[in-house]
C-alpha positions as CSV (number, residue, x, y, z in Angstrom):
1,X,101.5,116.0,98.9
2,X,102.1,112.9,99.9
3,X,103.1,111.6,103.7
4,X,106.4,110.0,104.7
5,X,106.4,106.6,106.4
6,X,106.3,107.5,110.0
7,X,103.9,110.8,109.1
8,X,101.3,108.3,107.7
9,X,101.9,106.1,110.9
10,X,101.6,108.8,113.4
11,X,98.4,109.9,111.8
12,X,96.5,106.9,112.3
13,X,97.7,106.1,115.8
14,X,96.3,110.0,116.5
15,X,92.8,108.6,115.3
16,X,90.7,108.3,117.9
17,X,89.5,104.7,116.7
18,X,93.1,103.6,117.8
19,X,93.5,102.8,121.6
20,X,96.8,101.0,121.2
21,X,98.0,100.1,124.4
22,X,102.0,101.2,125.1
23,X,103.3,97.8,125.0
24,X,102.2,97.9,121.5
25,X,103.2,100.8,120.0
26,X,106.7,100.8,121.5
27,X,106.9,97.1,119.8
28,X,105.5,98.1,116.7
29,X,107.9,101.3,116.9
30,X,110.8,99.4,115.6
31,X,108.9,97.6,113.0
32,X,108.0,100.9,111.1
33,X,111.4,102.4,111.1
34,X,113.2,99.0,110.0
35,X,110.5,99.3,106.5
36,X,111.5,100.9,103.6
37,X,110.4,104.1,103.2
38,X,108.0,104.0,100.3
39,X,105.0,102.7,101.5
40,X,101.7,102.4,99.0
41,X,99.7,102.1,102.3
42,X,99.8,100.3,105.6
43,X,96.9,98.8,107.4
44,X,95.7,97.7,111.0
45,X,93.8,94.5,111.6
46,X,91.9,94.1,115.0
47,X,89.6,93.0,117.0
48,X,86.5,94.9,116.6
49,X,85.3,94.5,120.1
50,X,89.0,94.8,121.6
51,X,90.4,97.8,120.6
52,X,92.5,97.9,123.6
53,X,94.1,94.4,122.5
54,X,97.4,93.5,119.9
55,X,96.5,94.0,116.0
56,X,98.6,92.5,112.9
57,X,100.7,95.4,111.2
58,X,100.1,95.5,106.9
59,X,102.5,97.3,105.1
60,X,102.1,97.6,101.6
61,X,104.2,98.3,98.5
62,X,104.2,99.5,94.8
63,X,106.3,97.3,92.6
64,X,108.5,99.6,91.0
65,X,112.0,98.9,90.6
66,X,112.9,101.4,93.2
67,X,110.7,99.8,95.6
68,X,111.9,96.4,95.2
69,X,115.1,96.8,95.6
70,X,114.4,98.7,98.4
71,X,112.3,95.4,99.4
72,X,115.2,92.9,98.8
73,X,117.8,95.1,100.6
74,X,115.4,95.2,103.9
75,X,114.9,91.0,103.3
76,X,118.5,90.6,102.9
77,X,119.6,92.8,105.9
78,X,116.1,92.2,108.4
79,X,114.7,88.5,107.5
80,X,117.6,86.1,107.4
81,X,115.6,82.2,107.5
82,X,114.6,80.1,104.7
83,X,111.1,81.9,104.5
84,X,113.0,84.9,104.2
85,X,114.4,83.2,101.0
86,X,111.5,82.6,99.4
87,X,110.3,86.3,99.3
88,X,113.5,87.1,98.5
89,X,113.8,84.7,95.1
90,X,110.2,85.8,94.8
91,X,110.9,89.5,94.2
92,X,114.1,88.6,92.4
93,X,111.6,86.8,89.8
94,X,109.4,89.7,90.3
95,X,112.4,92.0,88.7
96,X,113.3,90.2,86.0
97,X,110.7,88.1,84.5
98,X,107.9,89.3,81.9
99,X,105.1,86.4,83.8
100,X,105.6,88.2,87.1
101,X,105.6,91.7,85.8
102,X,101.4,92.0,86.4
103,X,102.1,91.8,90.3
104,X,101.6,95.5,91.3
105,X,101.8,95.1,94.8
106,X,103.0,93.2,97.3
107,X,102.1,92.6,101.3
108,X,104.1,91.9,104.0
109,X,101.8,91.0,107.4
110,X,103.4,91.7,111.1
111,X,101.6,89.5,112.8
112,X,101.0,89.5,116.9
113,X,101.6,86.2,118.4
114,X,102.8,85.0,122.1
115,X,103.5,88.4,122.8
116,X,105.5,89.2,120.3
117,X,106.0,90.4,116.5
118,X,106.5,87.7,113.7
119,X,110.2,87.7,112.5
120,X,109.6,86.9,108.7
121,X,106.3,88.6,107.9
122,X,103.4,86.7,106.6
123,X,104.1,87.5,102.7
124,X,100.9,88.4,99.9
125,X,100.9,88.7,96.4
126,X,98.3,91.1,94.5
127,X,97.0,89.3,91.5
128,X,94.3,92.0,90.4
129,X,96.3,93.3,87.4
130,X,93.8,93.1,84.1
131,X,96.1,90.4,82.3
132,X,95.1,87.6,85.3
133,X,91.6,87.7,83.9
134,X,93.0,85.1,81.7
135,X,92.8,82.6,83.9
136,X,95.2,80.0,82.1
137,X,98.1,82.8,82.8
138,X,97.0,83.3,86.2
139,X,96.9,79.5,87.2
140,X,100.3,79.2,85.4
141,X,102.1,82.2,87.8
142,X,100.5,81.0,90.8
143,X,102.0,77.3,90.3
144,X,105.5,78.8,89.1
145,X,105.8,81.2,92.5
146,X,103.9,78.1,94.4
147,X,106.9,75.7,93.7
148,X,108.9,78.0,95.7
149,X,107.3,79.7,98.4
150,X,105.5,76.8,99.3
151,X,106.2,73.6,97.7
152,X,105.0,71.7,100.7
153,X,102.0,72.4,99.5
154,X,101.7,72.6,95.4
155,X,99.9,69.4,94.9
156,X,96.9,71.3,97.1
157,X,97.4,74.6,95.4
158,X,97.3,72.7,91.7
159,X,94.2,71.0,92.9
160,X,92.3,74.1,94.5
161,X,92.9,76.2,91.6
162,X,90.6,74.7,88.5
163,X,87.4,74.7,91.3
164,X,88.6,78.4,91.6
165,X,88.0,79.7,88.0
166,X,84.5,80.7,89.0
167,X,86.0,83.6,90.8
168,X,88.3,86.4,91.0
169,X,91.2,85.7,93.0
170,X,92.3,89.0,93.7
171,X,95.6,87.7,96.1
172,X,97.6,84.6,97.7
173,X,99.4,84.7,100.6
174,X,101.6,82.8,102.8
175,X,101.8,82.7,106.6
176,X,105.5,82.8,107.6
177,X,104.7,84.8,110.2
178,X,102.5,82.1,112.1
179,X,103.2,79.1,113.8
180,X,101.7,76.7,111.5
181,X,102.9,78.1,108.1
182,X,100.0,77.7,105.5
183,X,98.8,79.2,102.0
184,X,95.7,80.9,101.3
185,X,93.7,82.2,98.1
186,X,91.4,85.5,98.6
187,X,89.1,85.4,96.4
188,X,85.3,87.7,95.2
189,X,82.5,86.0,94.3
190,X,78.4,86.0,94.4
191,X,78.0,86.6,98.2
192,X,75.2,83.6,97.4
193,X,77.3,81.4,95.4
194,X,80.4,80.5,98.0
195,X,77.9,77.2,99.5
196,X,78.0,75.6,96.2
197,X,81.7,76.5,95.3
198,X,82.6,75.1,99.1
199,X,81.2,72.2,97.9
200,X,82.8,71.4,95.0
201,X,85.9,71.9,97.1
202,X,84.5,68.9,99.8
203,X,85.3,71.9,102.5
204,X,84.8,70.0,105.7
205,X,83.8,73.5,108.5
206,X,80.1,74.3,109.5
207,X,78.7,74.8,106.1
208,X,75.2,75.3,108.6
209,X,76.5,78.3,110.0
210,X,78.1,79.9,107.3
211,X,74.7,80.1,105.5
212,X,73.4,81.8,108.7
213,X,76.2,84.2,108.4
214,X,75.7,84.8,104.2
215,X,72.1,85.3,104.7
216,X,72.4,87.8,106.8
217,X,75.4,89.8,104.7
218,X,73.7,89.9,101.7
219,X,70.9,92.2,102.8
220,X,74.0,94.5,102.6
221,X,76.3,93.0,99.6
222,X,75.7,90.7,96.9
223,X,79.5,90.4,96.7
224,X,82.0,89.3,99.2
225,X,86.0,88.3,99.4
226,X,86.6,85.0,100.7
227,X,90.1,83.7,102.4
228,X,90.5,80.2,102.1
229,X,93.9,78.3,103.8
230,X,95.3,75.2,103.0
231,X,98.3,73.5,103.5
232,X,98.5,69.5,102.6
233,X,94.4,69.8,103.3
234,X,92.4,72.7,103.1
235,X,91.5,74.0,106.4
236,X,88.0,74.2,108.1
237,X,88.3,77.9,108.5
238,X,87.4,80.2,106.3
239,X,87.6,84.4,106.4
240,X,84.0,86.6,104.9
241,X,85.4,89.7,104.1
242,X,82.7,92.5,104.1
243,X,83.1,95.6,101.4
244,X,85.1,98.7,102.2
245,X,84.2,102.1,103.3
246,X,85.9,104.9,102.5
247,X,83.5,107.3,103.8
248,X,80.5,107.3,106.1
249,X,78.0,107.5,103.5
250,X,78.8,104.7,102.4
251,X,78.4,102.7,106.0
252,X,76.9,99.8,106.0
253,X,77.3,98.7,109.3
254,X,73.9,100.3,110.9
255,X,71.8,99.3,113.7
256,X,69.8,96.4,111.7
257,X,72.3,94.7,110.1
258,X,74.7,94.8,113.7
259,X,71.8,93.4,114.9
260,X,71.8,91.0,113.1
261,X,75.3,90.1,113.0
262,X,75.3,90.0,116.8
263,X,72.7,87.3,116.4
264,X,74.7,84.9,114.6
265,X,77.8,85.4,116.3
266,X,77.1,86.2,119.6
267,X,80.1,89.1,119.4
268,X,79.6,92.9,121.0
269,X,79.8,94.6,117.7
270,X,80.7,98.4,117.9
271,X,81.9,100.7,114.7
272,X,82.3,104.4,115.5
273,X,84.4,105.1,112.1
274,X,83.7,109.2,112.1
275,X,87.1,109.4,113.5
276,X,89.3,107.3,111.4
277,X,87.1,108.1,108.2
278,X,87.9,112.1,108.9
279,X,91.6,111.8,109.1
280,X,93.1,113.9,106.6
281,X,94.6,110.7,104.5
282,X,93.2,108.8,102.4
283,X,91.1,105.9,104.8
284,X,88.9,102.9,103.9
285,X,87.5,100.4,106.5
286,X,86.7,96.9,106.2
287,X,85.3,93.8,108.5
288,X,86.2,90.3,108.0
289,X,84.2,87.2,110.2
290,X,86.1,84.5,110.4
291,X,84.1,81.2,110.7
292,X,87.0,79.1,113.0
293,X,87.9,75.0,112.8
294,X,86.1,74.9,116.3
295,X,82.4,76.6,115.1
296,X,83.4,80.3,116.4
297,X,83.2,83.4,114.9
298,X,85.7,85.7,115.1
299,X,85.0,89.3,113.5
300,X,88.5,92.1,112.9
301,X,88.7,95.4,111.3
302,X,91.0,96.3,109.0
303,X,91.9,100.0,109.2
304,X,93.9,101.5,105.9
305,X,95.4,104.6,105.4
306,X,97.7,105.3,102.0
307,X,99.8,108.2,102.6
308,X,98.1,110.6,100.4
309,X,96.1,113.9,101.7
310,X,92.4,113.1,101.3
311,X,91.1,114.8,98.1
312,X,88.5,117.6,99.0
């Protein structure tokens, strides 16, 4: 059996792990009934000490012709800017040509800002389809959908990329949805690995801290997902995104390595996921510390549900 849009979304709101305040839900209300209907997932990002505050709405889909023309319908009718374009020629591509037929999925990011939802949504692109292990054909799709969804910034995205071969990019996105619009590869590598990489990329953030925080993750993963933005430079920021955990054996966030966490970042760290890991959909839960320009950390949950019933 599977869950219809607004099912899936009333289930996880029921969790107990979601204190959404009314001003919230009543703007995120609209949101989920303006969507198409045939969601591969959706997915709340928050603050993990503020559950009380705003979180960024994820809605996923399933490439399938249905689904896309379902997507470009919602575009055409909900988005109208130049952003909005972009997607738009984007899934178009998406449809019709044989280099853009490994994108499986596709993002679209709500995110909270002054109070408010973004219009155009902050847009991603899966790239975790077997045939971008060839790298050559991966850096080759990336440039082609670069030159129009953000050709402010190609020349970066051209020179990021070779540095990049080391790892698995596993998406790109692009942050209409923000006030300063940027792009950004998420990336796996060697939790160890990412100082020497940053490197080679001359990142200018608190490469000091950043070891801090590595040192202390890998006691719990040897691998990690990386977001790196740029736009004309590559920002100083850059998001550690911890494994997921799809179901409390597999919770890694225990009292040591808290502990520890709440030594380098000097956040209250709680995680109470018996509630959201029990619903009856499939859940996972993830953590992502973000090292900021400024030398803070800032740590969010990402809470996903896809709108299957939970195998027994």
């Amino acid at each position: 059996m599977k869950y219809s849009k607004s099912e899936l979304y009333s289930i996880a709101l029921d969790s107990e792990v979601q204190h959404l305040n009314r001003t919230i839900t009543e703007k995120l209300q609209p949101i989920v009934n303006g969507i198409p209907e045939n969601i591969h997932a959706i997915c709340f990002e928050k603050r993990i000490d503020q559950f009380e505050e705003a979180v960024d709405f994820l809605v996923c889909y399933y490439c399938s012709p249905h689904n896309l023309d379902s997507v470009l319908s919602y575009i055409n009718q909900k988005l109208p800017n130049e952003y909005a374009h972009r997607i738009n020629k984007f899934i178009k591509r998406r449809k019709l040509s044989s280099t853009y037929k490994p994108v499986n999925l596709i993002w679209f990011s709500f995110d909270w800002e002054d109070g408010r939802y973004s219009t155009v949504p902050t847009f991603c692109i899966s790239t975790q389809h077997c045939q971008f292990s060839d790298f050559s054909l991966l850096s080759a799709f990336i440039i082609n959908a670069s030159e129009f969804l953000a050709p402010e910034f190609l020349n970066k995205t051209k020179e990021l990329l070779p540095s990049l071969e080391s790892t698995r990019i596993n998406h790109f996105s692009f942050t209409f949805g923000r006030k300063e619009f940027r792009a950004k590869f998420v990336f796996k590598l060697e939790t160890l690995k990412l100082p020497g990489l940053l490197k080679d990329l001359d990142w200018k953030g608190n490469l000091y801290l950043l070891e801090q925080l590595l040192n202390a993750i890998v006691h719990v993963s040897d691998e990690i997902q990386v977001g790196l933005s740029y736009s004309t430079e590559l920002s100083e920021k850059i998001e550690i995104e911890l494994p997921w955990i799809t179901n409390l054996d597999e919770n890694y966030l225990h009292d040591s390595f808290l502990s520890a966490l709440r030594k380098i970042t000097d956040k209250k760290l709680s995680t109470n996921l018996t509630p959201w890991l029990n619903l009856k959909v499939q859940t996972g839960y993830y953590i992502k510390i973000t090292l900021t320009s400024t030398s803070e950390f800032n740590i969010k949950s990402y809470l996903y549900s896809s709108p299957y019933k939970k195998r027994k």
